[in-house]
C-alpha positions in Angstrom: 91.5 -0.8 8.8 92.8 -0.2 5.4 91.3 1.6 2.5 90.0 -1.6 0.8 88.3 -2.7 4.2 86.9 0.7 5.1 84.8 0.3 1.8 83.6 -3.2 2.5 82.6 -2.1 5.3 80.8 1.1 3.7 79.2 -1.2 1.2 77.7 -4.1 4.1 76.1 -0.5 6.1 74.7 0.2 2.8 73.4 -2.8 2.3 71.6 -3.2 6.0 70.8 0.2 5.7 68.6 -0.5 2.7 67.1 -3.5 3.9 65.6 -2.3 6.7 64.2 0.8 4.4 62.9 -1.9 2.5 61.3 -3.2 5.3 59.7 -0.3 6.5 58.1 0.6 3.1 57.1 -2.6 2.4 54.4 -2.8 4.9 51.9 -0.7 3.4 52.0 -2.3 0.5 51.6 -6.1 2.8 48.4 -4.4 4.2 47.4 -3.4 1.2 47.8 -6.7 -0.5 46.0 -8.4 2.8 43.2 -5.4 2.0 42.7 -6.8 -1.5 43.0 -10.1 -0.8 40.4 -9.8 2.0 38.0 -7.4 -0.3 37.9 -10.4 -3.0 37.8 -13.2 -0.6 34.5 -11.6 1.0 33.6 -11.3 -2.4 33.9 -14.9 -2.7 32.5 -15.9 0.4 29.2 -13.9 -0.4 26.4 -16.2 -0.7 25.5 -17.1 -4.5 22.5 -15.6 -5.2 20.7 -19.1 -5.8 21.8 -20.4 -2.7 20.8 -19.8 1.2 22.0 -16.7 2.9 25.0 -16.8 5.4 24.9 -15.4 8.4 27.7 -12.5 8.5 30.0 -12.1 11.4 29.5 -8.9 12.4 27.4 -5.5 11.3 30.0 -4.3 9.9 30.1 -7.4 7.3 26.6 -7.3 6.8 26.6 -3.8 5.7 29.1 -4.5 3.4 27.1 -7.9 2.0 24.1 -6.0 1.6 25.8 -3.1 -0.7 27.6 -5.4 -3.0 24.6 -7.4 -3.5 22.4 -4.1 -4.4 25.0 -3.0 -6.5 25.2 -6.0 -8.3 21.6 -7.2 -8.6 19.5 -4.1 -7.5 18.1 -3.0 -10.5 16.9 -6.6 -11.6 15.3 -7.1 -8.7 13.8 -3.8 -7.0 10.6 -4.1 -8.4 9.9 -7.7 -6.6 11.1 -6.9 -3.4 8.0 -6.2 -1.0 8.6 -8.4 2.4 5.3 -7.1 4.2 1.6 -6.4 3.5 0.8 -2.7 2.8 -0.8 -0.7 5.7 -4.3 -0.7 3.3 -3.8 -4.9 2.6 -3.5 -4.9 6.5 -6.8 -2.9 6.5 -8.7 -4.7 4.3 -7.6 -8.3 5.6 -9.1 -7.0 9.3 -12.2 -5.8 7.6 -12.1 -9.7 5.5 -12.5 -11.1 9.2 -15.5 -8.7 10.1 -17.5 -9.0 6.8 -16.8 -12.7 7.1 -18.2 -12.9 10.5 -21.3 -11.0 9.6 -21.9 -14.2 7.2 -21.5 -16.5 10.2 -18.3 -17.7 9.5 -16.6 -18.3 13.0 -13.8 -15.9 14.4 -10.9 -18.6 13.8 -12.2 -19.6 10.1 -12.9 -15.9 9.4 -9.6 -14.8 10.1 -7.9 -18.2 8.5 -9.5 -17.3 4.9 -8.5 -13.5 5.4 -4.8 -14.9 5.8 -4.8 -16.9 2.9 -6.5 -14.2 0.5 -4.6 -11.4 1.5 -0.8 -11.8 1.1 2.3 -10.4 -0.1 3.8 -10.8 -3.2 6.1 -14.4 -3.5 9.7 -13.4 -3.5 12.1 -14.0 -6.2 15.5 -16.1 -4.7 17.1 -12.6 -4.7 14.5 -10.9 -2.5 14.6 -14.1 0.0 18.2 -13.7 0.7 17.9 -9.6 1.3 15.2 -10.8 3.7 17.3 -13.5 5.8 19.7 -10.4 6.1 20.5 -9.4 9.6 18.7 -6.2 10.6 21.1 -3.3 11.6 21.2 -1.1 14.4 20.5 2.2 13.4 23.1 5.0 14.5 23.0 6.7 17.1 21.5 10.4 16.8 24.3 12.9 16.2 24.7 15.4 19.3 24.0 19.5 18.5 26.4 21.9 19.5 25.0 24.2 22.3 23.5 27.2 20.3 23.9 30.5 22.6 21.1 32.3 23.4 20.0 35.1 20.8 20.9 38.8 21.8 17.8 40.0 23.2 16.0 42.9 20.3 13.0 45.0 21.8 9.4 44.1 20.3 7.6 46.1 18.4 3.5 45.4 18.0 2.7 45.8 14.6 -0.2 47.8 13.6 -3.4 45.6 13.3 -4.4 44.9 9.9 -7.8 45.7 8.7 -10.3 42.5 8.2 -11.1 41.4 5.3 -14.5 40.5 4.3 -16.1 37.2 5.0 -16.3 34.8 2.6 -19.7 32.7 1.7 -18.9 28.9 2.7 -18.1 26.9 -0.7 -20.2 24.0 -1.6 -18.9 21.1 0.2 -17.7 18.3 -2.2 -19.3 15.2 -1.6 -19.5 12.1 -2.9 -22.8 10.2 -1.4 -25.0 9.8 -4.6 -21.9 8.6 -6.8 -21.9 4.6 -7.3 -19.5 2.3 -8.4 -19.0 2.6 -12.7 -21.0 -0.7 -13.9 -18.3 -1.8 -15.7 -16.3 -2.1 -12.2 -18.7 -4.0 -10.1 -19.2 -7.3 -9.8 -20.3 -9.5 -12.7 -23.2 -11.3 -12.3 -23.5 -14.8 -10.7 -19.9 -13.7 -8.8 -19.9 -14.4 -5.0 -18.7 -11.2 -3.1 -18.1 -9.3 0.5 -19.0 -5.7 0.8 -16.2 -4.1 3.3 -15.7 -0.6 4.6 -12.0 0.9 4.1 -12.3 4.5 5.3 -16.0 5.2 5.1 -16.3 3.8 1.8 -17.8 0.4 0.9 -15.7 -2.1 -1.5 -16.7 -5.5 -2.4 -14.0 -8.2 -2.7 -14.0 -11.4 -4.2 -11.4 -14.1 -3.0 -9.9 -11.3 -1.3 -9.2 -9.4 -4.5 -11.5 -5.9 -6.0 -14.1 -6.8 -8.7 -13.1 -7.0 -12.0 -9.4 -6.6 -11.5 -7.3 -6.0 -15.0 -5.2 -9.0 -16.1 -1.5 -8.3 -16.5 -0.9 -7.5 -19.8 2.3 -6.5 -21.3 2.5 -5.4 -24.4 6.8 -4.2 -25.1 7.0 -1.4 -27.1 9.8 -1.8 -29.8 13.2 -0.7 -29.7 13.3 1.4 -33.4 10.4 3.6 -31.7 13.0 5.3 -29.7 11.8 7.8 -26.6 7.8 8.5 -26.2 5.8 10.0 -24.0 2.9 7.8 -21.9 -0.5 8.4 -22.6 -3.4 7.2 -20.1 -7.4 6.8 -20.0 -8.8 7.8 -17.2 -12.3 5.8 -18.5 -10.5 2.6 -19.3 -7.6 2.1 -17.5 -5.4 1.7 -20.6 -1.7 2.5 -20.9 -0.5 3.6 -24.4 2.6 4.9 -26.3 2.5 8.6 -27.7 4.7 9.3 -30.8 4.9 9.9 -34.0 6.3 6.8 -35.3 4.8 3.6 -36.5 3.8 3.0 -32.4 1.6 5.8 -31.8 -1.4 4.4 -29.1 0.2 1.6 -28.7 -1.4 -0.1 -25.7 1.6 -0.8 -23.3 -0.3 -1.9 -20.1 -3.0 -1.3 -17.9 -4.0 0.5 -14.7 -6.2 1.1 -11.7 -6.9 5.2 -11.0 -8.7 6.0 -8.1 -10.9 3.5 -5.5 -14.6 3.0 -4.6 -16.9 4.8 -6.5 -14.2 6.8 -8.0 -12.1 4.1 -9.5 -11.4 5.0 -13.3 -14.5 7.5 -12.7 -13.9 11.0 -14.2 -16.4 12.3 -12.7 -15.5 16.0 -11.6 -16.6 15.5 -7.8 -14.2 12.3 -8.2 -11.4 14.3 -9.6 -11.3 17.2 -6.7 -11.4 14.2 -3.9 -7.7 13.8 -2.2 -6.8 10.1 -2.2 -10.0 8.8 -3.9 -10.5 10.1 -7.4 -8.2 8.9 -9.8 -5.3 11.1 -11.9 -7.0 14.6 -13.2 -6.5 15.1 -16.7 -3.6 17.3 -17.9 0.3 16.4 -18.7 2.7 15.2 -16.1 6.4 15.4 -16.1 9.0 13.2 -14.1 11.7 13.9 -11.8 14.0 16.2 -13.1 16.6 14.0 -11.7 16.9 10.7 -14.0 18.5 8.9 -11.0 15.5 9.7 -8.6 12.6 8.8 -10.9 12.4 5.4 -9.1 12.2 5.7 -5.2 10.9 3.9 -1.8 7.7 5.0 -0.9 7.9 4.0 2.7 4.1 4.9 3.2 3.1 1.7 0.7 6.4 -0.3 1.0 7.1 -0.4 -2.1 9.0 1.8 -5.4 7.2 4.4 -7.0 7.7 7.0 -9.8 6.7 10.4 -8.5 4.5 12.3 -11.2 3.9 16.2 -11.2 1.4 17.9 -12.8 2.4 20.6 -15.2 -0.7 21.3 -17.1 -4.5 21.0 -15.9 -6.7 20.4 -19.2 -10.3 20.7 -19.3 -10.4 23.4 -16.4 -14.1 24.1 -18.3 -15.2 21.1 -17.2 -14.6 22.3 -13.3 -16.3 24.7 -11.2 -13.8 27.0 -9.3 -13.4 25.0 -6.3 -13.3 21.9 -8.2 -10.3 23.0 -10.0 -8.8 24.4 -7.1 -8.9 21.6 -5.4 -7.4 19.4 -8.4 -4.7 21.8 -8.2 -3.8 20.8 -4.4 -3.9 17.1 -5.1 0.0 15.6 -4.4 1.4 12.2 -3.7 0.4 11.1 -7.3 2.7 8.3 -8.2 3.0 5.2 -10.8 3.6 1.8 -8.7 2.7 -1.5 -8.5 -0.9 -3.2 -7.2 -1.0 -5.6 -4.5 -4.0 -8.4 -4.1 -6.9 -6.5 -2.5 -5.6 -2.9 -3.1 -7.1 0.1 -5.0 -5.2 3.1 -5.8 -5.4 6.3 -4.7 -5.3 8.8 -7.2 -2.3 6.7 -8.9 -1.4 4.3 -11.4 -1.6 1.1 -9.8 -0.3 -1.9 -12.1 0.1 -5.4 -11.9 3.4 -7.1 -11.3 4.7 -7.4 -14.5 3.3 -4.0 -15.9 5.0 -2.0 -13.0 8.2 -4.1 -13.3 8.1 -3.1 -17.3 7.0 0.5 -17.2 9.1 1.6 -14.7 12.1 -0.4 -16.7 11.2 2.5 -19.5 11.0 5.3 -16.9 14.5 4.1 -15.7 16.2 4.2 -19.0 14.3 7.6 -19.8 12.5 5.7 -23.0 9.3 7.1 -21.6 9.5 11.2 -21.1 6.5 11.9 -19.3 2.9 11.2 -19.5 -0.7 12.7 -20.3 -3.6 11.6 -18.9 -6.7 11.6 -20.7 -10.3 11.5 -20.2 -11.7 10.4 -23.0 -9.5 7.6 -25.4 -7.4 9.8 -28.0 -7.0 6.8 -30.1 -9.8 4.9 -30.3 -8.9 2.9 -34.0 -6.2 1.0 -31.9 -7.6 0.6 -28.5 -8.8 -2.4 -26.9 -11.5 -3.4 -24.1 -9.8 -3.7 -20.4 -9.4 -7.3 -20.2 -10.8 -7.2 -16.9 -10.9 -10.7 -14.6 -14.6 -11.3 -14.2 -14.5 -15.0 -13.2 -14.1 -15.7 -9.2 -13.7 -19.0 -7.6 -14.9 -17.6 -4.5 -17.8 -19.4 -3.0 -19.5 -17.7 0.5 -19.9 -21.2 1.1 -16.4 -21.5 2.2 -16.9 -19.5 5.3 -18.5 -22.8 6.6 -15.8 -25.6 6.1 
């Protein structure tokens, strides 16, 4: 071969050699593209959010579905989405069907009319299609490592401490002689159903508490900036506190406490776990901005977790009154289902929870005092309670 082929020939290796690199490197960047393409087509494919669910292929999918579609539309729509009744609306629709019964209703009507008073929430479109989602397997448990047995120490009995002196039994805190606040309990000429929920008695009407609070929303406007929330224990009234144009500002309105103790400040009310309504004092939020707004898997719904920094009126209190204030938790904010009280929270209606927690979220509201007595009485209003039921007993009989 001469010198002239020898580089033609050089030249045609070259040029095979380089196409087969090309080859090579190539395919990465063919998966890749077949990645992308995949990731947006599944995008595609994803049902629109006014339509009907599709069924996914496999968990895998679903997973996938269900994180793009909270991502996208979660914070619009995680305030609606309760699928179930609440352990307590569960409670209270078996006690429908006894107290029903009692009034000679039979078995089958008793626990029809329960069914149709005491529901859940309806869904937005949104919520429906998280619903129709496929439920996942969970994981399986991860396996521990062996741990090897501790080296073996000798015991040594510890000297016995010295007794202390026995302390006279506290007054137990009872609530027996306390009755429901008149402006709670039924109106006159309003057909009710006494209930018991946990060794308490309840009326219901329809299904739904006495004198429930309509839902109100008031917005609060932009220019006012960030506030702190200000609440009545007496009234039930949600308010703006600031120093601009806004100040007591009614905002919404709550439920606090249940039974006798519902909005009741009394101090045998306040030092009662899971009955008496928010103590008086200032609350803060959680430190973390991004966890302000959780599950509470306990009442199936979101929640905003409040702490209580500062106990006011402690001369209101007797010693174990105030110490038992003081070991009061699981005080949240959250929203009030058909039939439900609240226990020691803030229970709003629909559209009050879905706004106030919109101003928790974007840390427009700080953190909140609770009052006894209304700070700002020149701008409050009367609780525009619901006194009107179309509850008649005489439906028990049709």
């Amino acid at each position: 071969m001469d010198r002239a082929g020898a580089v033609t020939q050089r030249r045609e290796n070259c040029f095979v050699e380089r196409r087969r690199r090309n080859q090579v490197t190539d395919k990465p960047k063919i998966a890749l593209s077949r990645t992308i393409l995949l990731a947006v087509a599944s995008l595609l494919l994803l049902p629109s959010y006014s339509g009907e669910a599709q069924q996914p292929a496999n968990p895998a999918e679903a997973a996938g579905q269900i994180a793009d579609f909270f991502g996208k539309v979660g914070d619009q729509i995680y305030e609606n989405c309760i699928f179930e009744l609440s352990d307590e609306q569960i409670e209270v629709q078996h006690a429908l069907v006894d107290a029903y019964i009692e009034h000679g209703a039979s078995g089958a009507a008793a626990r029809k009319l329960a069914a149709n008073q005491i529901q859940p929430p309806k869904l937005s479109v949104e919520c429906e299609q998280i619903r129709n989602m496929p439920r996942l397997a969970p994981p399986p448990p991860p396996t521990e490592a062996a741990t090897p047995p501790a080296a073996w120490e000798p015991k040594i009995a510890a000297a016995p401490k010295p007794k202390a002196p026995p302390t006279p039994p506290a007054r137990a805190i009872s609530l027996a002689s306390k009755k429901v606040l008149p402006q709670w309990d039924c109106a006159e000429g309003v057909d009710y159903v006494t209930i018991q929920h946990k060794g308490y008695l309840r009326k219901l009407t329809g299904g739904e508490i006495c004198n429930p609070f309509q839902d109100v929303v008031h917005e609060v406007p932009a220019a006012v900036g960030n506030f702190r929330l200000g609440y009545t224990i007496k009234t039930g009234r949600l308010f703006v506190i600031t120093e601009g144009g806004a100040r007591g500002q009614t905002i919404a309105w709550a439920i606090s406490g249940r039974e006798v103790c519902r909005n009741n400040p009394d101090p045998d009310c306040l030092a009662t776990r899971a009955v008496g309504p928010l103590p008086p004092g200032e609350y803060a939020f959680s430190a973390n901005k991004d966890q302000r707004i959780t599950w509470g898997p306990t009442i199936k719904r979101y929640v905003v977790g409040i702490y209580l920094k500062k106990l006011w009126g402690k001369e209101r209190f007797t010693p174990q009154q105030t110490a038992a204030i003081l070991a009061r938790g699981n005080i949240a904010i959250h929203e009030r289902l058909k039939g439900e009280m609240s226990e020691a929270c803030l229970g709003l209606e629909p559209n009050g929870w879905a706004y106030v927690a919109s101003l928790i979220k974007n840390a427009r509201a700080t953190g909140l005092n609770v009052y006894i007595d209304e700070p700002y009485p020149q701008v409050a209003e009367n609780p525009p309670v619901v006194v009107a039921s179309s509850f008649s007993l005489t439906s028990l009989f049709k």
